[in-house]
PyMOL Python script that loads the backbone (N, CA, C, O; Angstrom):
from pymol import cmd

cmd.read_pdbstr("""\
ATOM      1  N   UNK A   1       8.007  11.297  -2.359  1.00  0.00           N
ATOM      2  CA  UNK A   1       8.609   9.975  -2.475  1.00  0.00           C
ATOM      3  C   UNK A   1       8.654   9.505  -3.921  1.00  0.00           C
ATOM      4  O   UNK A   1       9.681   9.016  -4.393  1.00  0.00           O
ATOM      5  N   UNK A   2       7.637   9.643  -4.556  1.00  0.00           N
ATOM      6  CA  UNK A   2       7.443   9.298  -5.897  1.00  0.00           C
ATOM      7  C   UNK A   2       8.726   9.715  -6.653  1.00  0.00           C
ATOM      8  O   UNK A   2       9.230   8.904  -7.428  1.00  0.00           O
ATOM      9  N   UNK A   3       9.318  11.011  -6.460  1.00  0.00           N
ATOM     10  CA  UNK A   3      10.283  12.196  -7.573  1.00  0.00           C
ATOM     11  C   UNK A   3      11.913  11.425  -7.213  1.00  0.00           C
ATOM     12  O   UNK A   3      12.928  11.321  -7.901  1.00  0.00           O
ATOM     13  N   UNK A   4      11.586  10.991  -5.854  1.00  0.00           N
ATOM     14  CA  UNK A   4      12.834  10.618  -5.243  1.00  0.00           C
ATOM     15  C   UNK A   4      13.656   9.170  -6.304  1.00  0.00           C
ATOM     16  O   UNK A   4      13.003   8.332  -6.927  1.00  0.00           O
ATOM     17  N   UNK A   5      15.049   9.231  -6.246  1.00  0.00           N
ATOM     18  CA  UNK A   5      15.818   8.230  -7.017  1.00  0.00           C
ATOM     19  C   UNK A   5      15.705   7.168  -6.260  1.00  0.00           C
ATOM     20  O   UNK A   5      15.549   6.110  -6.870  1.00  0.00           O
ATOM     21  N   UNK A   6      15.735   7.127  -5.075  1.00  0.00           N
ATOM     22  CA  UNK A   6      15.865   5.831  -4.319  1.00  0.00           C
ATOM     23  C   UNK A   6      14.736   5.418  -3.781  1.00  0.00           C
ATOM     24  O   UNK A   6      14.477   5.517  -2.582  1.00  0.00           O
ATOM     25  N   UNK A   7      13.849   4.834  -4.809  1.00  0.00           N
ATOM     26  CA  UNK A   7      12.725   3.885  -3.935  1.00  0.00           C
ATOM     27  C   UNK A   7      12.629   2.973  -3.421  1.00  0.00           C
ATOM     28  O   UNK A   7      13.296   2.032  -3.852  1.00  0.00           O
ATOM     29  N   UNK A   8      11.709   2.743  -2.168  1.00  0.00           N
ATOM     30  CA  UNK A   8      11.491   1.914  -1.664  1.00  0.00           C
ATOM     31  C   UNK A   8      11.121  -0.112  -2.333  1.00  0.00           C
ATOM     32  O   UNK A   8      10.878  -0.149  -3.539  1.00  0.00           O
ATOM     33  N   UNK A   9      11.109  -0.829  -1.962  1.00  0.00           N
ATOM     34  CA  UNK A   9      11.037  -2.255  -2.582  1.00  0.00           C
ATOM     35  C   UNK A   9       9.659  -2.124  -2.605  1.00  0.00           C
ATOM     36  O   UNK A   9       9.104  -2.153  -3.703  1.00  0.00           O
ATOM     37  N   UNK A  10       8.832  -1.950  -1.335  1.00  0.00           N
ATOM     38  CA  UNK A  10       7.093  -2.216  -1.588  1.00  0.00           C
ATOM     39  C   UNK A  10       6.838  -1.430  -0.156  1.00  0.00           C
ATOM     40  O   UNK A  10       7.543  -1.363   0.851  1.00  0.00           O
ATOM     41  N   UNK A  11       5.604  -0.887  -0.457  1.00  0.00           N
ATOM     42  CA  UNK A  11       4.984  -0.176   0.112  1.00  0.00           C
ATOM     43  C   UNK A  11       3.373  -1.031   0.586  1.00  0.00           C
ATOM     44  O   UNK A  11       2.543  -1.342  -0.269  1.00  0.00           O
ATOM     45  N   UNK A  12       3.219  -1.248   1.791  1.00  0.00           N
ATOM     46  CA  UNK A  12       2.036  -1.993   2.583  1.00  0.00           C
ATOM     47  C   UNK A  12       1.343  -0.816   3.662  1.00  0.00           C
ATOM     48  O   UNK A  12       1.860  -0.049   4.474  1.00  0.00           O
ATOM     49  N   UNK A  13      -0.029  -1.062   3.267  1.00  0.00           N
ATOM     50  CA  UNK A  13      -0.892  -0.058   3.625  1.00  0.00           C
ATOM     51  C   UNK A  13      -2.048  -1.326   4.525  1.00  0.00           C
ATOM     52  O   UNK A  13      -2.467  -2.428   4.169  1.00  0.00           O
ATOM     53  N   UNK A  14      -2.174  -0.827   5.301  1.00  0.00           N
ATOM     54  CA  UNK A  14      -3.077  -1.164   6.816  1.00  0.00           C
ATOM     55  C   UNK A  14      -3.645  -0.334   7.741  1.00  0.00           C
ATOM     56  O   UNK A  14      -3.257   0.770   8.123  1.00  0.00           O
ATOM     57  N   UNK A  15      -5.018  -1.250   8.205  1.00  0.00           N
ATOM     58  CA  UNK A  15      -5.706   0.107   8.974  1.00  0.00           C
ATOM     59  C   UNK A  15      -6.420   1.092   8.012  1.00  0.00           C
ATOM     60  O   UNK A  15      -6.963   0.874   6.929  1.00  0.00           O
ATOM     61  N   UNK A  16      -6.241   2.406   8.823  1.00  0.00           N
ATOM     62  CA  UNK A  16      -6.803   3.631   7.192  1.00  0.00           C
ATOM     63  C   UNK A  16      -6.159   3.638   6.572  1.00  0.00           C
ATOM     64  O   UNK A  16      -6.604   4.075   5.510  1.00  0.00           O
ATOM     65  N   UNK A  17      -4.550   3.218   6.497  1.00  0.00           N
ATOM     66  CA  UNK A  17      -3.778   3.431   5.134  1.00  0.00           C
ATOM     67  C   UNK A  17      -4.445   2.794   3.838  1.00  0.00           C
ATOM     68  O   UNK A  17      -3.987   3.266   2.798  1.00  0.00           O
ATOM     69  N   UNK A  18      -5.476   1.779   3.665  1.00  0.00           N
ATOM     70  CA  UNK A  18      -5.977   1.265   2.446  1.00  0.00           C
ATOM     71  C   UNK A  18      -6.478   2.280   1.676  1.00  0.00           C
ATOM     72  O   UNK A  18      -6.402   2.320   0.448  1.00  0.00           O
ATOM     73  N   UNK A  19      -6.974   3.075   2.358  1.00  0.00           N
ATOM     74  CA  UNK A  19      -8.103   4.459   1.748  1.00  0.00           C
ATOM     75  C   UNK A  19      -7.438   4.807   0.692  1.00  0.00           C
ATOM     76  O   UNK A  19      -7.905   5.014  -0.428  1.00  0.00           O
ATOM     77  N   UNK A  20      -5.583   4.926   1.261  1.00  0.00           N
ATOM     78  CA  UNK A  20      -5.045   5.665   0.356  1.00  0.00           C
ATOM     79  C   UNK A  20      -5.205   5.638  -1.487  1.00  0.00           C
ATOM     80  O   UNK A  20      -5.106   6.545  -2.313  1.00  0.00           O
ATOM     81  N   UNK A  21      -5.590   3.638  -1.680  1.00  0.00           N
ATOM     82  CA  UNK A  21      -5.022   3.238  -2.778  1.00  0.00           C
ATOM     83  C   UNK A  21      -6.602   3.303  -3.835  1.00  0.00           C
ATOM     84  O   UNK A  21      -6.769   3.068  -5.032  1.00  0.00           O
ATOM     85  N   UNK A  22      -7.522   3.711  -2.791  1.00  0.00           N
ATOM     86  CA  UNK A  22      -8.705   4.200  -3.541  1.00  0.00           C
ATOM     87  C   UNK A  22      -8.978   5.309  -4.209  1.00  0.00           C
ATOM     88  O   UNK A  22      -8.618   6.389  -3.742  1.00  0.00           O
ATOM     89  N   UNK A  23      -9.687   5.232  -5.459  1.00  0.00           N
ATOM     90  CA  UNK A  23      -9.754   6.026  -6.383  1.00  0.00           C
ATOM     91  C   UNK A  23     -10.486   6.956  -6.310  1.00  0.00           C
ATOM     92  O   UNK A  23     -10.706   7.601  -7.335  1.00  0.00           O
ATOM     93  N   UNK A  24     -11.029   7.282  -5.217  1.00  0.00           N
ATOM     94  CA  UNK A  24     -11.460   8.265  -4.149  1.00  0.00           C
ATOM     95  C   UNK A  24     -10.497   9.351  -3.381  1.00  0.00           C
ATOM     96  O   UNK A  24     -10.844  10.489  -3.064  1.00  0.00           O
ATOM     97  N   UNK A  25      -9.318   8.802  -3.171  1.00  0.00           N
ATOM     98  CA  UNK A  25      -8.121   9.493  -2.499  1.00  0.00           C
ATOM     99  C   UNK A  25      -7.452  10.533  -3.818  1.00  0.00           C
ATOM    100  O   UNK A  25      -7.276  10.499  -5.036  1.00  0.00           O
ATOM    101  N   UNK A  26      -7.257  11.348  -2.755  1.00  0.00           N
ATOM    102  CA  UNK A  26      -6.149  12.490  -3.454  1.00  0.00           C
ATOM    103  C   UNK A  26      -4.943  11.934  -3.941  1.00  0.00           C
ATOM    104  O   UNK A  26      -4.471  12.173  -5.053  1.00  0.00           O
ATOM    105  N   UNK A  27      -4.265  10.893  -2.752  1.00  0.00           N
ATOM    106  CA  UNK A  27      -2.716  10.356  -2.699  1.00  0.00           C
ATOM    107  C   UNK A  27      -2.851   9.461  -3.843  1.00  0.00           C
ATOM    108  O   UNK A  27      -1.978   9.611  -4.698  1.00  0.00           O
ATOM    109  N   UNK A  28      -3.841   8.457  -4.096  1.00  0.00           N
ATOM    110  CA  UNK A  28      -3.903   7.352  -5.272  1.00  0.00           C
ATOM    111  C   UNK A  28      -2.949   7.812  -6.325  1.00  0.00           C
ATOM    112  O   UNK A  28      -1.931   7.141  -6.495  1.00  0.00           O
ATOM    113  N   UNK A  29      -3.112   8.650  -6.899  1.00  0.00           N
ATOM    114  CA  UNK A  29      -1.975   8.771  -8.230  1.00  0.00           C
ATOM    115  C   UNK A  29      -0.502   8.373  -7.949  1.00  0.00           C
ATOM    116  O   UNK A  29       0.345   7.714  -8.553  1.00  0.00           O
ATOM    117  N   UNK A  30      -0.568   9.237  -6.457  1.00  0.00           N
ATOM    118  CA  UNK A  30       1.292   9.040  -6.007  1.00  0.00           C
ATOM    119  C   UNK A  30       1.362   7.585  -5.844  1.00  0.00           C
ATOM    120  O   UNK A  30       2.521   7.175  -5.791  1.00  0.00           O
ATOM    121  N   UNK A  31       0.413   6.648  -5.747  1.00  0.00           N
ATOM    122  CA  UNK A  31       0.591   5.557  -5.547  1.00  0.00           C
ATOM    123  C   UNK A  31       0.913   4.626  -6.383  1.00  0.00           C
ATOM    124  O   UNK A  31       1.708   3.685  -6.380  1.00  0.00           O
ATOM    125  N   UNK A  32      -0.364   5.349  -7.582  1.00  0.00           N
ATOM    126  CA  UNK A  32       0.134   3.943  -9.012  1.00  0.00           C
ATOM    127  C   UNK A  32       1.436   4.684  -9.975  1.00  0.00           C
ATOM    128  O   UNK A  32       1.827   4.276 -11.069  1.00  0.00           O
ATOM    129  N   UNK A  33       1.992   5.966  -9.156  1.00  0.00           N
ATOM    130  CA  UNK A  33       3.287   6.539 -10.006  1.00  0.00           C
ATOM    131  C   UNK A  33       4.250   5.639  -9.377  1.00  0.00           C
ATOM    132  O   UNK A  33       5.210   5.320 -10.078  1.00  0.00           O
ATOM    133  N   UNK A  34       4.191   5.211  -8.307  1.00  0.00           N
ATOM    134  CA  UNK A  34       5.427   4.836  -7.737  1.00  0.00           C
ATOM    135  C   UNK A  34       5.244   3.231  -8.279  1.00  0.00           C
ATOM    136  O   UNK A  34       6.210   2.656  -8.781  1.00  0.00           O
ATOM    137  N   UNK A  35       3.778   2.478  -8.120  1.00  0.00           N
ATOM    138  CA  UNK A  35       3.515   1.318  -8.920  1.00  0.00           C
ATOM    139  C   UNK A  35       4.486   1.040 -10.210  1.00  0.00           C
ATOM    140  O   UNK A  35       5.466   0.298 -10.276  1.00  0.00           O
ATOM    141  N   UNK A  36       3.968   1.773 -11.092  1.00  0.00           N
ATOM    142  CA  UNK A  36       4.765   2.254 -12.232  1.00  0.00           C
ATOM    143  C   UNK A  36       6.113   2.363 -12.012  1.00  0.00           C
ATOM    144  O   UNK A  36       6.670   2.479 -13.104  1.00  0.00           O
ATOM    145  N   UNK A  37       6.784   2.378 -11.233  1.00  0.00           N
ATOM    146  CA  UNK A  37       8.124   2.592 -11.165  1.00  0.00           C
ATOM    147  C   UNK A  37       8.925   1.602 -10.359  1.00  0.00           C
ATOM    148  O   UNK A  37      10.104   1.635 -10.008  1.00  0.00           O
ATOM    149  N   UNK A  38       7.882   0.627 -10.141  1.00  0.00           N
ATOM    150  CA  UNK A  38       8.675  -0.506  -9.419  1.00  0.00           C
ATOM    151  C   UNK A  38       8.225  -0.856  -8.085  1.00  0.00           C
ATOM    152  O   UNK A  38       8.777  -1.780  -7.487  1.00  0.00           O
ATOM    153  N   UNK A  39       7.465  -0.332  -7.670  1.00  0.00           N
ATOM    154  CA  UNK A  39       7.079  -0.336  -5.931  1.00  0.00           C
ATOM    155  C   UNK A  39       6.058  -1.380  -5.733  1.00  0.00           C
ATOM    156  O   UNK A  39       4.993  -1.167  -6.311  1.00  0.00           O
ATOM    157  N   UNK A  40       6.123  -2.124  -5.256  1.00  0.00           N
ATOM    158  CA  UNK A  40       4.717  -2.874  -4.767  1.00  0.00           C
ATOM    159  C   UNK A  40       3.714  -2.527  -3.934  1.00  0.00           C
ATOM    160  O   UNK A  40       4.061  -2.688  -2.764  1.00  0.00           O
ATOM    161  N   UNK A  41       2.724  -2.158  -4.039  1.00  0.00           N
ATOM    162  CA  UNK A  41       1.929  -1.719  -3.320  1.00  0.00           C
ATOM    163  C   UNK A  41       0.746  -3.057  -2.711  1.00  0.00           C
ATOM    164  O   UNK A  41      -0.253  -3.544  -3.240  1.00  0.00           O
ATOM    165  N   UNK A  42       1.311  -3.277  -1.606  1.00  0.00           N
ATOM    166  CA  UNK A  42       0.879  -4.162  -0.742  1.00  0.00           C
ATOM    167  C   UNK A  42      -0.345  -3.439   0.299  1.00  0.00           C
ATOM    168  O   UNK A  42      -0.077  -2.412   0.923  1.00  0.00           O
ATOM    169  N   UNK A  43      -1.726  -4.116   0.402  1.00  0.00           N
ATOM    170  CA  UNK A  43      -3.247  -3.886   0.853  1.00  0.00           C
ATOM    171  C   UNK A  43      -3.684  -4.732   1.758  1.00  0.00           C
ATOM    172  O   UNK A  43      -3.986  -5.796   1.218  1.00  0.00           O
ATOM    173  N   UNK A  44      -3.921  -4.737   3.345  1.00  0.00           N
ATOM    174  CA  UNK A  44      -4.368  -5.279   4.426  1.00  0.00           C
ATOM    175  C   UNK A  44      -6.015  -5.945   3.616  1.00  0.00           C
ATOM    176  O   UNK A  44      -6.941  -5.141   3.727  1.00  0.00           O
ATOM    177  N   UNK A  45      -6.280  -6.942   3.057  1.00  0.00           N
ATOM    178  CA  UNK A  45      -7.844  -7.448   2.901  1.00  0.00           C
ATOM    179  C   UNK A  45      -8.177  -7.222   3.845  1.00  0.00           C
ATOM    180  O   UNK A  45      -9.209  -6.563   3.721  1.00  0.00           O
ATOM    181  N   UNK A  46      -7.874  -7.399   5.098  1.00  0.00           N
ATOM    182  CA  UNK A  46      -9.477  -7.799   6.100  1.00  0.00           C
ATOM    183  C   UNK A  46      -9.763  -5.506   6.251  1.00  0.00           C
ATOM    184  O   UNK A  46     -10.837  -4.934   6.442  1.00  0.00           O
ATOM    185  N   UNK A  47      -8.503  -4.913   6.086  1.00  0.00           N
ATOM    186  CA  UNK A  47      -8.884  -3.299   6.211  1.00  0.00           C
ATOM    187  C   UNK A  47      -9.988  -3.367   5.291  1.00  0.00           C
ATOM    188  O   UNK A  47     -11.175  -3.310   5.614  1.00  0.00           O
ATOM    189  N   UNK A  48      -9.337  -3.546   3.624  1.00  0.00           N
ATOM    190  CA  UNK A  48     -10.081  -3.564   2.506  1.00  0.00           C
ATOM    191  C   UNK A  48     -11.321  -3.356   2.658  1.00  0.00           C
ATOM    192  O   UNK A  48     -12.003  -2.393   2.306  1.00  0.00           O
ATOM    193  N   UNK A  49     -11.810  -5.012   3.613  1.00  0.00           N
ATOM    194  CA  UNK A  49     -13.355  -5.106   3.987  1.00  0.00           C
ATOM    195  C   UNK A  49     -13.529  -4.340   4.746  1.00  0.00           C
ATOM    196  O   UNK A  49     -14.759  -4.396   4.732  1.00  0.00           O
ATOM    197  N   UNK A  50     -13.292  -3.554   5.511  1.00  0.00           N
ATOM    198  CA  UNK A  50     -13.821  -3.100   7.009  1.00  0.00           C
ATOM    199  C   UNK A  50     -14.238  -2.041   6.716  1.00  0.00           C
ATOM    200  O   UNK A  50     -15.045  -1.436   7.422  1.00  0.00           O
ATOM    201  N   UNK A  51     -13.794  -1.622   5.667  1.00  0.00           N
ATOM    202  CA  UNK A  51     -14.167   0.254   5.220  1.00  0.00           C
ATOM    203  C   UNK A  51     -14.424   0.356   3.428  1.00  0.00           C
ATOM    204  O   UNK A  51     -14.228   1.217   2.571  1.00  0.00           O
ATOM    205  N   UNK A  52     -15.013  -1.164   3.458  1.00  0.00           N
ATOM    206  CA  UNK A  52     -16.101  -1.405   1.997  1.00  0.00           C
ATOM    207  C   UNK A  52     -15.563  -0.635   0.512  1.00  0.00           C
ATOM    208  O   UNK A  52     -16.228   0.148  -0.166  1.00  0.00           O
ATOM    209  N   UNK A  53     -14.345  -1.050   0.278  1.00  0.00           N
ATOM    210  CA  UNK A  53     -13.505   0.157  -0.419  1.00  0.00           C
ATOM    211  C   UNK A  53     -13.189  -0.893  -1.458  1.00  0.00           C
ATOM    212  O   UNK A  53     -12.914  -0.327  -2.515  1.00  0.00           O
ATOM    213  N   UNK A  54     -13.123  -2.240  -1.562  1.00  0.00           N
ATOM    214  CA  UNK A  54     -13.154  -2.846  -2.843  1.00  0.00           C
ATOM    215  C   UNK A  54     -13.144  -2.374  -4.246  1.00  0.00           C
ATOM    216  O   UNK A  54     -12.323  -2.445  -5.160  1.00  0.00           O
ATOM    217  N   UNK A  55     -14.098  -1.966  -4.140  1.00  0.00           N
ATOM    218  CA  UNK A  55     -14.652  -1.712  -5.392  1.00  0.00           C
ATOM    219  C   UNK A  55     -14.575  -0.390  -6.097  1.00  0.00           C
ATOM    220  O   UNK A  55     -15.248   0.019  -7.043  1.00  0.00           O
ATOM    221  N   UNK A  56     -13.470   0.270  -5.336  1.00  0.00           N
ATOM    222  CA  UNK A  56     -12.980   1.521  -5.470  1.00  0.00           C
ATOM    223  C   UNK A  56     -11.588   1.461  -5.466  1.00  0.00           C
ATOM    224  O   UNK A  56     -11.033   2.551  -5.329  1.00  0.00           O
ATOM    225  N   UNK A  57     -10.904   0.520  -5.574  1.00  0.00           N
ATOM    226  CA  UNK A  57      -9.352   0.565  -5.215  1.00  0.00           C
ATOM    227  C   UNK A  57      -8.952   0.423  -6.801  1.00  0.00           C
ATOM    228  O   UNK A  57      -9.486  -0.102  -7.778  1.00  0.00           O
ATOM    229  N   UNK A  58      -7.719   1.169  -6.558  1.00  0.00           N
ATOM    230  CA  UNK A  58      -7.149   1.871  -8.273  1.00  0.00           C
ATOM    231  C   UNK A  58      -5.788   1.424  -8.338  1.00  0.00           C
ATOM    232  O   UNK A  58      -5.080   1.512  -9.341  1.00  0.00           O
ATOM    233  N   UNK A  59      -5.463   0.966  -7.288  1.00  0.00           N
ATOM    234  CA  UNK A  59      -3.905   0.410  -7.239  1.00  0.00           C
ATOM    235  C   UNK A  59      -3.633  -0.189  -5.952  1.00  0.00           C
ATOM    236  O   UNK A  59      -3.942   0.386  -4.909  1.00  0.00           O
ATOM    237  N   UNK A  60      -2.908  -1.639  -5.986  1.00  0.00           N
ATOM    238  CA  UNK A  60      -2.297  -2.030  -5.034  1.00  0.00           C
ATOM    239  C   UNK A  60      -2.735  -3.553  -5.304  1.00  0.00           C
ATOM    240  O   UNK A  60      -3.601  -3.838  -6.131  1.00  0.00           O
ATOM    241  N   UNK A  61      -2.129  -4.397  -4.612  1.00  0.00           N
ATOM    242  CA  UNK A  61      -2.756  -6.046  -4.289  1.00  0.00           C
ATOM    243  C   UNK A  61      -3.062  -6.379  -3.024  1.00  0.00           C
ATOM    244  O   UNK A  61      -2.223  -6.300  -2.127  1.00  0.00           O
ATOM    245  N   UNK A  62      -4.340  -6.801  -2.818  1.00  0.00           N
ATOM    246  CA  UNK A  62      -4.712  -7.461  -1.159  1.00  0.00           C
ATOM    247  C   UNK A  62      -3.866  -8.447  -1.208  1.00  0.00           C
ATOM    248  O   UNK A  62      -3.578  -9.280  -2.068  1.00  0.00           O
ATOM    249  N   UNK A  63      -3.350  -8.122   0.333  1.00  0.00           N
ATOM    250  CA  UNK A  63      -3.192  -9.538   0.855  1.00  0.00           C
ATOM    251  C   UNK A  63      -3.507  -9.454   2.366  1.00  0.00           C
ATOM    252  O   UNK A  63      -4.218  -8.579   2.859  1.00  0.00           O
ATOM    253  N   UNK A  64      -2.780 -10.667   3.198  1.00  0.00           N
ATOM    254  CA  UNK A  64      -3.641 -10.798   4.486  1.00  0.00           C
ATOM    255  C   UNK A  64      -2.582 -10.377   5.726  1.00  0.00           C
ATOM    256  O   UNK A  64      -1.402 -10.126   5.481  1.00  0.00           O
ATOM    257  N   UNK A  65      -3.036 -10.338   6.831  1.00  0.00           N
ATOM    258  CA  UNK A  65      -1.738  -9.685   7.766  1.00  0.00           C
ATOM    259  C   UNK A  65      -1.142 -11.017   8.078  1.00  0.00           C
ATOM    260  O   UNK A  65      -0.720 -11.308   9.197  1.00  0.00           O
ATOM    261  N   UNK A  66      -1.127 -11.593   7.335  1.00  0.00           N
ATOM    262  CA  UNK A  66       0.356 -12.996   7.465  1.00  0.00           C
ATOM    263  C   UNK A  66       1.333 -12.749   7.234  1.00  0.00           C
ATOM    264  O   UNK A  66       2.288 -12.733   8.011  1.00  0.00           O
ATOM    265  N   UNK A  67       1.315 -12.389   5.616  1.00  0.00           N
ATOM    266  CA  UNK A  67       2.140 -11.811   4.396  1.00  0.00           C
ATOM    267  C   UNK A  67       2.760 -10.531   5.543  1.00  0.00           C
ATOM    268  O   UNK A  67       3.787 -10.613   6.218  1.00  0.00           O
ATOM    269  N   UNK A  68       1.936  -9.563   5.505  1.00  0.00           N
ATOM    270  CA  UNK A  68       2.340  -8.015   6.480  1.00  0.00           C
ATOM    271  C   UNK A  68       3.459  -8.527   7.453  1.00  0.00           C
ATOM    272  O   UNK A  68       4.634  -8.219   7.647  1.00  0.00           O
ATOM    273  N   UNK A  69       2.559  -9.472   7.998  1.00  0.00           N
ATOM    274  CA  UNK A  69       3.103  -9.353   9.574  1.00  0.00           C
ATOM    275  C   UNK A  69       4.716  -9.987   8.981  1.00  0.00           C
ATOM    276  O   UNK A  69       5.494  -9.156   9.449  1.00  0.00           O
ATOM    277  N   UNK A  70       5.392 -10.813   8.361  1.00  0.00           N
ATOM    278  CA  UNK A  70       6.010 -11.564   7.678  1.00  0.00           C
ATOM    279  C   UNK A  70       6.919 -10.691   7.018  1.00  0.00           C
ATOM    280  O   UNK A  70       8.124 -10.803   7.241  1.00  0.00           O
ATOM    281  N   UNK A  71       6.372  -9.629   6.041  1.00  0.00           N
ATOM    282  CA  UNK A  71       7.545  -8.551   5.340  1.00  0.00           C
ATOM    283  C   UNK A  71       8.230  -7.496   6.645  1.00  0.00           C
ATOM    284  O   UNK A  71       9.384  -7.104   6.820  1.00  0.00           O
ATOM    285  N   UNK A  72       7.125  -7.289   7.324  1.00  0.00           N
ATOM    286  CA  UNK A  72       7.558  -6.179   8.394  1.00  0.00           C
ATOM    287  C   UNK A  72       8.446  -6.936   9.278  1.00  0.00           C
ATOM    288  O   UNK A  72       9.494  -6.311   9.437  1.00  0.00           O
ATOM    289  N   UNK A  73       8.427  -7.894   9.827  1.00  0.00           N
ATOM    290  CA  UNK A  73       9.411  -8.719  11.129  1.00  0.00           C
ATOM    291  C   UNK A  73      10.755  -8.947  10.507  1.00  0.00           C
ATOM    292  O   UNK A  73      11.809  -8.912  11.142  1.00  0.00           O
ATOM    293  N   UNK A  74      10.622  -9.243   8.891  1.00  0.00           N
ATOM    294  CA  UNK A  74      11.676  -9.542   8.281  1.00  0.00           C
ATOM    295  C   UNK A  74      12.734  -8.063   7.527  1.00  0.00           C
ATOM    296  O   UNK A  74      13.924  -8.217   7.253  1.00  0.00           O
ATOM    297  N   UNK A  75      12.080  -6.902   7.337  1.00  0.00           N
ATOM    298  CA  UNK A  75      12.668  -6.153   6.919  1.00  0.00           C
ATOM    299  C   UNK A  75      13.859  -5.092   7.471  1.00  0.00           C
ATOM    300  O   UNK A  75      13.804  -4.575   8.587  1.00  0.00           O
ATOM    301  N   UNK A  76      14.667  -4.917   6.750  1.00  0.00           N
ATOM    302  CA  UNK A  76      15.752  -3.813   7.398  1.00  0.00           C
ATOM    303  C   UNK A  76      15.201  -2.415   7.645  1.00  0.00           C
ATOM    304  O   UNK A  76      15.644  -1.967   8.702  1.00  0.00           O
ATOM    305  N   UNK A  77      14.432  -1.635   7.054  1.00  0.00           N
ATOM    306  CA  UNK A  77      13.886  -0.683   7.417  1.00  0.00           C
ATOM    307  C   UNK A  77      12.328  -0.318   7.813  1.00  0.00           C
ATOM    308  O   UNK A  77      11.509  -0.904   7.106  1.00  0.00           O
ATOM    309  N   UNK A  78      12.144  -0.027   8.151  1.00  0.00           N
ATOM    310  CA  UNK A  78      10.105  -0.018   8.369  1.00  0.00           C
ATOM    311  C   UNK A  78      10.436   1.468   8.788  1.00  0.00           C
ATOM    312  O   UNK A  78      11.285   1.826   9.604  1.00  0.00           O
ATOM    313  N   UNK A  79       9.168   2.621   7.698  1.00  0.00           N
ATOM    314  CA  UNK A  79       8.849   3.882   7.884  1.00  0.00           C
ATOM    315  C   UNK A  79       7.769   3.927   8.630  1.00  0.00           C
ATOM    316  O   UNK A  79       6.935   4.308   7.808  1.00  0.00           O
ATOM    317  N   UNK A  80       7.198   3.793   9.657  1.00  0.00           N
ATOM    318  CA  UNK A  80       5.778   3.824  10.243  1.00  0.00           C
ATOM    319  C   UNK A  80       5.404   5.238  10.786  1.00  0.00           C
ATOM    320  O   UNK A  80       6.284   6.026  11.134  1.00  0.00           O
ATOM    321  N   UNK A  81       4.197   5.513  10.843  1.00  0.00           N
ATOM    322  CA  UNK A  81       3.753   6.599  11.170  1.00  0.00           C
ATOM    323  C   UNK A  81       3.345   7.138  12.827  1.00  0.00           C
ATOM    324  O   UNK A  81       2.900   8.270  13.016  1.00  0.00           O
TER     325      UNK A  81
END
""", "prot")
cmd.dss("prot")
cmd.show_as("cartoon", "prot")
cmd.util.cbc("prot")
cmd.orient("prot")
């Protein structure tokens, strides 16, 4: 996704997806490359807390599943897993 011309607007991670944006994760780099390139990298807080990863996160901004719930109901595409 990162190499690709057409990126995404922002990218929101929930659940285990937070892990990803920790500096612990393999994926983290692909994350603050795409940061770097325009992507927002949007972070579930209450996940954040649940799996004590604060203080390890290398890229992205918390926010709360208001915001989530709010970009996802409103968007034209959603990639979900």
């Amino acid at each position: 996704l990162s190499e690709n011309d057409s990126l995404p607007v922002e990218l929101i991670c929930y659940n285990g997806g937070v892990k990803l944006a920790s500096s612990d994760s393999a994926f983290c780099e692909y994350l603050k490359k795409l940061n770097g390139k325009g992507v927002k990298v949007t972070l579930c807080g209450t996940c954040v807390d649940v799996y004590g990863i604060k203080e390890t996160l290398a890229v992205g901004e918390i926010s709360n599943m208001y915001y989530i719930l709010n970009r996802l109901s409103s968007s034209l595409k959603i990639v979900k897993p």
